[in-house]
C-alpha positions as a LaTeX table, in Angstrom:
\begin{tabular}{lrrr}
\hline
Residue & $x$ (\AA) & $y$ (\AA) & $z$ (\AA) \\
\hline
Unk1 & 70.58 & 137.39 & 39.39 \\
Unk2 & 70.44 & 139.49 & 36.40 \\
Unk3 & 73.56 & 140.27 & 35.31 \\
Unk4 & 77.09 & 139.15 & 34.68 \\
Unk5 & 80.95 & 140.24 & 34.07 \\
Unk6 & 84.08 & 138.55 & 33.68 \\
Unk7 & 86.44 & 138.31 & 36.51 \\
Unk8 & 87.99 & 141.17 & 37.75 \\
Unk9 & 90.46 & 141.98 & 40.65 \\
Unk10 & 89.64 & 144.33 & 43.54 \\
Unk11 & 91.79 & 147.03 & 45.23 \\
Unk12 & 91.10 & 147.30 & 48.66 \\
Unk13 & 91.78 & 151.18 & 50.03 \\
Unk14 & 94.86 & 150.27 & 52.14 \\
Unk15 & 96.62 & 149.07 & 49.01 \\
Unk16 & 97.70 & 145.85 & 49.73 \\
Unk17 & 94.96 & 143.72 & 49.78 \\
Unk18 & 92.91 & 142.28 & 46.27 \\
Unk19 & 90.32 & 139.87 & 45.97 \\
Unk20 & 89.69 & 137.81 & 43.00 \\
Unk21 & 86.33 & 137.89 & 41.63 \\
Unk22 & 85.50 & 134.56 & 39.72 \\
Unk23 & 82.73 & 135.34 & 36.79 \\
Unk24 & 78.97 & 135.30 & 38.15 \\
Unk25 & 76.72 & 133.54 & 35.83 \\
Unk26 & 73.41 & 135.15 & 34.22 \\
Unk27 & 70.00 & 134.53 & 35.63 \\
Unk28 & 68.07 & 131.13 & 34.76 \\
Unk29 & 65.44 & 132.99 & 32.56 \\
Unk30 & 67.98 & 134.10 & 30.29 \\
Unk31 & 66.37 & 131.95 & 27.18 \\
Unk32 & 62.97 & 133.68 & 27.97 \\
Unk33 & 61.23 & 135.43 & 25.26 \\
Unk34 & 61.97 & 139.63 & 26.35 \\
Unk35 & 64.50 & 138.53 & 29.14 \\
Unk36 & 67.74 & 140.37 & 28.35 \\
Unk37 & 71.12 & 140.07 & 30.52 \\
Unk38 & 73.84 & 143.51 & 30.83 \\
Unk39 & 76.99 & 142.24 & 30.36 \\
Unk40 & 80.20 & 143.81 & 32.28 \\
Unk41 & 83.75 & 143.34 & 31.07 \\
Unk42 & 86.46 & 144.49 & 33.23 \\
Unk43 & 87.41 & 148.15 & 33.09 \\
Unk44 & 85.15 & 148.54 & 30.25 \\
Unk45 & 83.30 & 151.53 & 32.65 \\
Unk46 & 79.91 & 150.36 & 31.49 \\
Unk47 & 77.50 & 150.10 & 34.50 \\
Unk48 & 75.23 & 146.59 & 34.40 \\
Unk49 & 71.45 & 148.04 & 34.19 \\
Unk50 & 67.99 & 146.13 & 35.47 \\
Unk51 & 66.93 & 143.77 & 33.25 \\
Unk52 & 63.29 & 144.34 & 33.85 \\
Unk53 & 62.53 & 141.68 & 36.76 \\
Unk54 & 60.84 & 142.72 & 39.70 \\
Unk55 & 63.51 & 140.83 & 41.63 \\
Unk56 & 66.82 & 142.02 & 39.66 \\
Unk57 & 69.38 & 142.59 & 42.44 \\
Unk58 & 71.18 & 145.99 & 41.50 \\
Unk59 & 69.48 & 149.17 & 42.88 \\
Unk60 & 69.53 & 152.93 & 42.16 \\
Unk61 & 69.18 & 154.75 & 45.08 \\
Unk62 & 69.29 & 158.47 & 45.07 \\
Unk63 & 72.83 & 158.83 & 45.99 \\
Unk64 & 74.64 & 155.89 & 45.05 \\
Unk65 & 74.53 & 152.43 & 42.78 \\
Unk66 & 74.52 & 148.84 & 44.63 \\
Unk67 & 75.92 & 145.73 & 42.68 \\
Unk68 & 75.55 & 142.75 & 43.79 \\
Unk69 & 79.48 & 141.22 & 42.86 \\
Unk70 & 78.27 & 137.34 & 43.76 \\
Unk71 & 76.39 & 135.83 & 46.70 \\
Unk72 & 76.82 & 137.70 & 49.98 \\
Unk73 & 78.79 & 140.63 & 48.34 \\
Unk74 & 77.41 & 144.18 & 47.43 \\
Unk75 & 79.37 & 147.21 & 45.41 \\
Unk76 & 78.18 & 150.51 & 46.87 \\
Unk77 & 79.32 & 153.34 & 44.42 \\
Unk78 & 77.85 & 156.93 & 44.61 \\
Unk79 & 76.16 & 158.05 & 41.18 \\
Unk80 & 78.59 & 160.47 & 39.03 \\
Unk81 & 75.85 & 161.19 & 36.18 \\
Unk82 & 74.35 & 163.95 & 37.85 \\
Unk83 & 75.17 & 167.93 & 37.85 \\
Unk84 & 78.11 & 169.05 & 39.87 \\
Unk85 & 76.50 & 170.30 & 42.85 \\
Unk86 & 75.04 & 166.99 & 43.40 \\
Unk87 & 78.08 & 165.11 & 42.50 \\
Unk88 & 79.24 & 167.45 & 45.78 \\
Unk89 & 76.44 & 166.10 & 48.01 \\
Unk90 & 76.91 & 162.15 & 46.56 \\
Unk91 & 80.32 & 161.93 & 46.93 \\
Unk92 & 80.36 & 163.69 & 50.81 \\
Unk93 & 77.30 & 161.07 & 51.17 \\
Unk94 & 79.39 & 158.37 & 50.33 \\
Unk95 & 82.54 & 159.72 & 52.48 \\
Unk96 & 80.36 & 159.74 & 55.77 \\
Unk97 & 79.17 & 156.72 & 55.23 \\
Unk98 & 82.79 & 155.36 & 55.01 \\
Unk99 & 84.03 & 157.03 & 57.95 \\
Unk100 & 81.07 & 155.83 & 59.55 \\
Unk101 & 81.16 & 152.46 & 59.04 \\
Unk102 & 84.22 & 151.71 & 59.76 \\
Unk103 & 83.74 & 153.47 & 63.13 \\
Unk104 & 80.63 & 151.18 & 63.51 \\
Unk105 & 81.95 & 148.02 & 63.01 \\
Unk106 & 81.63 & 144.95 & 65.27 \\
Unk107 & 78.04 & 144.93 & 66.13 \\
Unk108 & 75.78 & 142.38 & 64.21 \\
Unk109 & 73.08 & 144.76 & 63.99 \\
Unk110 & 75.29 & 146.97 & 61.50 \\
Unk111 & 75.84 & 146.31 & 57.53 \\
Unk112 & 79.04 & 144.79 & 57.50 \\
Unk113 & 81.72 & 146.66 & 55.50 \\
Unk114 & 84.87 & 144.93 & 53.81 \\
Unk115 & 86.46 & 148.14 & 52.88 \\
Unk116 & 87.16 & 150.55 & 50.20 \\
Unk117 & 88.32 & 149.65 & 46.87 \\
Unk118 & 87.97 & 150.34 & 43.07 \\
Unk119 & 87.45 & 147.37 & 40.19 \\
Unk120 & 90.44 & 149.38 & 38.29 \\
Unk121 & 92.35 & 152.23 & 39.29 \\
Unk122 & 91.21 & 154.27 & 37.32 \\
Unk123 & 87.31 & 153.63 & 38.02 \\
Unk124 & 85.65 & 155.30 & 41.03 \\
Unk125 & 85.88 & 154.01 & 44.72 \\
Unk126 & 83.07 & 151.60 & 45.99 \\
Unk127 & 82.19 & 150.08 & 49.25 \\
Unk128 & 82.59 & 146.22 & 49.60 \\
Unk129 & 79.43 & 145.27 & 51.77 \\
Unk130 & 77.74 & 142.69 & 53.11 \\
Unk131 & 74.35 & 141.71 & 51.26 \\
Unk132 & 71.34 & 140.82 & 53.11 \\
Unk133 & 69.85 & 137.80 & 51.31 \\
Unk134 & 66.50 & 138.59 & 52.35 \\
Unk135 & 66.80 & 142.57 & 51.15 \\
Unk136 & 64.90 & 145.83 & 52.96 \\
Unk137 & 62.88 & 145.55 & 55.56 \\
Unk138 & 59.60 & 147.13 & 53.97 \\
Unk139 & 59.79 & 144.83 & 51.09 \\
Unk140 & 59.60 & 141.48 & 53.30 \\
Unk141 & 56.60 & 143.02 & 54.71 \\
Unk142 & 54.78 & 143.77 & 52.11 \\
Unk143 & 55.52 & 140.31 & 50.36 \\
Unk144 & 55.29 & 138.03 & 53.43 \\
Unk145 & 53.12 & 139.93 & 55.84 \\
Unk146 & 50.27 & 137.53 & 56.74 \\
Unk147 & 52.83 & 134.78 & 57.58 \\
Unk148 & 55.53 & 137.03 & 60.11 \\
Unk149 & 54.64 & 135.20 & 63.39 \\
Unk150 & 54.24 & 138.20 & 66.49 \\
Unk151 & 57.09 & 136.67 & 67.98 \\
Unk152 & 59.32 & 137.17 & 64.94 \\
Unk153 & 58.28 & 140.75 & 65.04 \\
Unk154 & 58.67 & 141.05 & 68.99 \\
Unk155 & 62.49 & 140.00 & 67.46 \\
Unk156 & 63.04 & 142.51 & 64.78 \\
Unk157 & 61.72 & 145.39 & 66.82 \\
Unk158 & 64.12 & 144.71 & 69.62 \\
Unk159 & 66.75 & 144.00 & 67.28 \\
Unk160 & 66.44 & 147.08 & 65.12 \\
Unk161 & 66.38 & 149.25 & 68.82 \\
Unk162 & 69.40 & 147.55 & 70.08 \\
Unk163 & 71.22 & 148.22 & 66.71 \\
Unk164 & 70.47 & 152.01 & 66.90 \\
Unk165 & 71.59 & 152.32 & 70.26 \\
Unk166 & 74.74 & 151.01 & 69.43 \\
Unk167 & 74.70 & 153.86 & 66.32 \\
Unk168 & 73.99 & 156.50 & 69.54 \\
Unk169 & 76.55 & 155.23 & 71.84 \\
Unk170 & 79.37 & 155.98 & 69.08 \\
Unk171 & 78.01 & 158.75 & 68.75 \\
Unk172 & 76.02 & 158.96 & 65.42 \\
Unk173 & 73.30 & 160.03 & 64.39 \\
Unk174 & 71.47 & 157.83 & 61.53 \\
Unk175 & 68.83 & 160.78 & 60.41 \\
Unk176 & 67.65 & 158.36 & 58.27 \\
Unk177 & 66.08 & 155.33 & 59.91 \\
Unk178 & 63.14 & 153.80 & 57.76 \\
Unk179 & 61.74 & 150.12 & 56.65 \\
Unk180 & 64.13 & 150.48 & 53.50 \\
Unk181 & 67.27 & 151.28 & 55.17 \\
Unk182 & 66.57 & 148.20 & 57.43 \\
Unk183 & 67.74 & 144.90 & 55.85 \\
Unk184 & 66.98 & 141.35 & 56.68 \\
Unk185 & 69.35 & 138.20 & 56.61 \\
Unk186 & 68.41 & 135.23 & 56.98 \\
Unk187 & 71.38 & 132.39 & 58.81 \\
Unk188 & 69.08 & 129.26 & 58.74 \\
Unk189 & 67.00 & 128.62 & 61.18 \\
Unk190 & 66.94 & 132.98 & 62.63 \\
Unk191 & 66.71 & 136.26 & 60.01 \\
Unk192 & 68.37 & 138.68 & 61.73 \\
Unk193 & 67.50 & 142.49 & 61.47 \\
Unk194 & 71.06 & 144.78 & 59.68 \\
Unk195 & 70.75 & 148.69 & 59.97 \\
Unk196 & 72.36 & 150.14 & 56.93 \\
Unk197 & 72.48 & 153.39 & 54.50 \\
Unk198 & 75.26 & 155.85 & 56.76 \\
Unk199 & 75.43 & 157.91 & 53.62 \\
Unk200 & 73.12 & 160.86 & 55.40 \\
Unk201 & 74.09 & 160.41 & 59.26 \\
Unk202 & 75.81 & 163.17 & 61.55 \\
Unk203 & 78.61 & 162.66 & 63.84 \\
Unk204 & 79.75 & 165.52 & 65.78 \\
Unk205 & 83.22 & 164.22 & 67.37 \\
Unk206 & 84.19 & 163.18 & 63.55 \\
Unk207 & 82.56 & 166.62 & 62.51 \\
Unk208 & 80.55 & 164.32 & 59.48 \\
Unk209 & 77.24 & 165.55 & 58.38 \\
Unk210 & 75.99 & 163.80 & 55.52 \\
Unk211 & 72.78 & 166.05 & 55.17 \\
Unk212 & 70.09 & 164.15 & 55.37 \\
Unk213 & 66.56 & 164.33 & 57.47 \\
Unk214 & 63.96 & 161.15 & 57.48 \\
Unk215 & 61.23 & 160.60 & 54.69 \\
Unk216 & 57.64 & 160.84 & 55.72 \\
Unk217 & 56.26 & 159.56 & 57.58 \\
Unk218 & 59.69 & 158.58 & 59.63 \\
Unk219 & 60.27 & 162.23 & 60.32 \\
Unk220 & 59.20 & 164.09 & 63.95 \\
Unk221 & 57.43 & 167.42 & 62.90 \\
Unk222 & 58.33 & 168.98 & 65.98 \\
Unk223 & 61.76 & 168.76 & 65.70 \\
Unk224 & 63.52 & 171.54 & 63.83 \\
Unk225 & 67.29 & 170.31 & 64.40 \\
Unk226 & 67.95 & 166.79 & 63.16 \\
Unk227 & 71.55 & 166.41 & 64.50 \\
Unk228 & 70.33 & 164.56 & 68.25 \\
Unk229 & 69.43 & 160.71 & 68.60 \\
Unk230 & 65.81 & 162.09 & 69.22 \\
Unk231 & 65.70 & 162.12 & 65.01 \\
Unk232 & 66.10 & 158.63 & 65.29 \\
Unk233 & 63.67 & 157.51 & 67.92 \\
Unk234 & 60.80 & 158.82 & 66.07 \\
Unk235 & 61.85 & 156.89 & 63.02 \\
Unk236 & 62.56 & 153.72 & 65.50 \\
Unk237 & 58.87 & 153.97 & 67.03 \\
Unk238 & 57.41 & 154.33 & 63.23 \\
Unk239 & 59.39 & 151.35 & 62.08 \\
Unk240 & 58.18 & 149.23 & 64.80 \\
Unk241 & 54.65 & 150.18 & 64.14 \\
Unk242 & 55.05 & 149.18 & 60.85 \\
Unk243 & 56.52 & 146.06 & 61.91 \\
Unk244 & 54.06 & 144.69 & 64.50 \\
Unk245 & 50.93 & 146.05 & 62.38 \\
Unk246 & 52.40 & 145.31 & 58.94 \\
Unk247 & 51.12 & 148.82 & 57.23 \\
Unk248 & 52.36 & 152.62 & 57.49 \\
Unk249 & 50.20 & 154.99 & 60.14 \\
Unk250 & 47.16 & 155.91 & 58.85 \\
Unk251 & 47.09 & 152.98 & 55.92 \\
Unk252 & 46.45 & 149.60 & 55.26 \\
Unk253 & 48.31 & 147.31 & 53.04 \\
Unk254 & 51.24 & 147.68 & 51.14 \\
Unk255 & 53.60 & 150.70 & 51.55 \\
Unk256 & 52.57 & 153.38 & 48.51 \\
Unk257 & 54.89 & 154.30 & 45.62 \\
Unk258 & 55.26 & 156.66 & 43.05 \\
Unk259 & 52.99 & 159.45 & 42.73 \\
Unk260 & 50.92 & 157.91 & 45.87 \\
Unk261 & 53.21 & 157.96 & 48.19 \\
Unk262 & 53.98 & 161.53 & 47.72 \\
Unk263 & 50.12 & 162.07 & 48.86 \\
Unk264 & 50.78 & 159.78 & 51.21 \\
Unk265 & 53.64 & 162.11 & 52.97 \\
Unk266 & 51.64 & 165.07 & 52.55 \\
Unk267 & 48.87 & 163.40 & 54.49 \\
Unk268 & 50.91 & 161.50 & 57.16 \\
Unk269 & 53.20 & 165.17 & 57.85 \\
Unk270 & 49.37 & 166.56 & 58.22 \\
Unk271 & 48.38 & 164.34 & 60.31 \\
Unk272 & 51.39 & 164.34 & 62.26 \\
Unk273 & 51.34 & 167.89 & 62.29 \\
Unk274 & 48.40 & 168.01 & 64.09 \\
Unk275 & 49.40 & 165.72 & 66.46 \\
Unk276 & 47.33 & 163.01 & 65.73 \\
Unk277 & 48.52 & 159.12 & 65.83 \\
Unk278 & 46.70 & 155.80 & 64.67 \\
Unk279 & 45.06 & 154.11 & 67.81 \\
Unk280 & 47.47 & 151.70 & 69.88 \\
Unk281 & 45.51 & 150.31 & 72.57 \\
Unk282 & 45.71 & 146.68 & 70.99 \\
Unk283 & 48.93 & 147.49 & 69.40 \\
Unk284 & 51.73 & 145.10 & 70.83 \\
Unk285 & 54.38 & 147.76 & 71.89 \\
Unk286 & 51.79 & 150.31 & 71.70 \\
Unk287 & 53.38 & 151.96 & 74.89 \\
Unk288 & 56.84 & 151.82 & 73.64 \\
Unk289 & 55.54 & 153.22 & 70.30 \\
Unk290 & 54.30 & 155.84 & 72.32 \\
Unk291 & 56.85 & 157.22 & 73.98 \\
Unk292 & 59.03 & 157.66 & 70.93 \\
Unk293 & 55.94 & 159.12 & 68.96 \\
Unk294 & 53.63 & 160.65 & 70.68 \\
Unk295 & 55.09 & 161.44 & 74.66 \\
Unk296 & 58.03 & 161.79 & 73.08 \\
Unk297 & 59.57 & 160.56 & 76.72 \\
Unk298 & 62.85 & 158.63 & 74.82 \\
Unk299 & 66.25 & 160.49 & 74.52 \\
Unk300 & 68.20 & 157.85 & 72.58 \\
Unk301 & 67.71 & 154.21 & 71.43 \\
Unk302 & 69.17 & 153.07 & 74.52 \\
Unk303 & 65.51 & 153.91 & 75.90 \\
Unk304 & 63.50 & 151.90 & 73.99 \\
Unk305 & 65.74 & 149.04 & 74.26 \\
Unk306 & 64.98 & 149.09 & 77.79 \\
Unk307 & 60.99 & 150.13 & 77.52 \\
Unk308 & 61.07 & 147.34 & 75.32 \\
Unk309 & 62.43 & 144.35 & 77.49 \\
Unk310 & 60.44 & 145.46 & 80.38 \\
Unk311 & 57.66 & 145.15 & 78.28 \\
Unk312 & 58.38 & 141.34 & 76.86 \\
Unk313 & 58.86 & 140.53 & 80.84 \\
Unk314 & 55.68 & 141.55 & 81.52 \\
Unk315 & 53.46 & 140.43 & 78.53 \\
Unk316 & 54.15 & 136.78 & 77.60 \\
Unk317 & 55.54 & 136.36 & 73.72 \\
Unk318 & 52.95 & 135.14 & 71.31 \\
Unk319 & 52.97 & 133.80 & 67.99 \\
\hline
\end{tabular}
């Protein structure tokens, strides 16, 4: 942990609830030569930054800003430095995935959400979440890939499916399914697989569209709506490739950043484009994978739940 603040009381959104916040202490390396700690008093306003480790638990992502408050607990906050017409597109981000939430609570394969709340009244709303000890998905794999046993990856495949169909049968529409907006928590002796980031999904009955389509190389190119579940199976059959084979299509190793993985998604959409796909004969799942990628044969997640079990009955589970 890189950061502290003094205590602080939060204001749930219904009014009458607030939880006490004892102070979280700075990280062990504080007396470190170059190691420097961002200190938050309460209702001072001023945000806790990175303090340059690779591990440092608060994150930027390109609509909001994720805390961690102590162990277990995340603030999600969308980002107010920015022009208006993206604090527009933020803040409705950050509305969907409030509404959504709360409409997808109760499964364990969803980010749990403990409501809506500010750290003063007069500071900006923030999500209370759950916080996966383990983090994102893609991470873990790129860390820990040679030791994942095949069974363990049998697991999170059929866990991540089963969580998107439940996201389908409420009737929503992720849009944004990748190895980063797939978290992993860990209870002992099982890490369980959390889908999370509703800030771009669609949900026509609640008439929420939070904009977004999936990254490269998580998107179909032959769709040209993104508002139908079949958005998400292509993403689902990606992120199990990437699970069982450890790497993205058409690469090996880690997943690229910066300016290479912006050549990377040009390539991939190429690729894609042309209808080409990495080889799955020996690929376990490579059927499943498949028919969300290639045949294209799966409406909703619901599908590959199902393609998937039949396909653990038939092939024994290895390790």
């Amino acid at each position: 942990m890189c950061w502290q603040y003094q205590a602080r009381t939060m204001w749930l959104g219904c009014g009458d609830v607030t939880i006490e916040l004892g102070s979280i202490n700075d990280c062990g390396d504080k007396d470190k030569a170059g190691h420097e700690v961002a200190k938050e008093d309460a209702g001072s306003g001023t945000k806790a930054g990175k303090c340059g480790k690779a591990d440092c638990k608060n994150k930027q992502g390109r609509t909001s800003i994720v805390y961690r408050v102590k162990e277990g607990l995340v603030w999600k906050s969308p980002r107010t430095s920015v022009s208006d017409t993206l604090l527009d597109e933020f803040q409705n981000a950050f509305a969907v995935e409030y509404k959504l939430l709360r409409r997808l609570q109760g499964h364990p394969g969803i980010i749990q959400c403990y409501g809506l709340f500010k750290t003063t009244p007069s500071m900006e709303d923030g999500l209370l979440l759950e916080e996966a000890n383990l983090g994102d998905l893609q991470s873990y794999i790129d860390k820990n890939n040679a030791t994942i046993p095949g069974y363990v990856r049998k697991q999170w495949s059929l866990q991540c499916a089963e969580a998107l169909a439940y996201v389908h049968s409420k009737g929503v529409v992720h849009a944004n399914v990748s190895t980063t907006n797939v978290l992993l928590h860990n209870l002992g002796q099982t890490t369980n697989l959390i889908l999370a980031d509703f800030g771009g999904s669609k949900c026509r009955e609640l008439n929420l569209d939070g904009g977004l389509i999936p990254d490269d190389p998580f998107r179909d190119p032959q769709l040209k709506e993104f508002d139908s579940p079949k958005v998400d199976v292509f993403s689902l059959g990606i992120v199990i490739y990437i699970v069982i084979t450890g790497h993205y299509p058409f690469r090996e190793g880690k997943a690229p950043q910066g300016e290479e993985r912006y050549l990377y998604e040009e390539f991939v959409r190429q690729r894609f484009g042309n209808g080409e796909f990495p080889e799955l004969i020996n690929v376990q799942f490579g059927e499943v994978i498949a028919g969300c990628c290639i045949e294209r044969r799966f409406d909703t997640a619901k599908d590959v739940v199902v393609a998937l079990k039949a396909e653990m009955q038939v092939h024994a589970w290895s390790t």
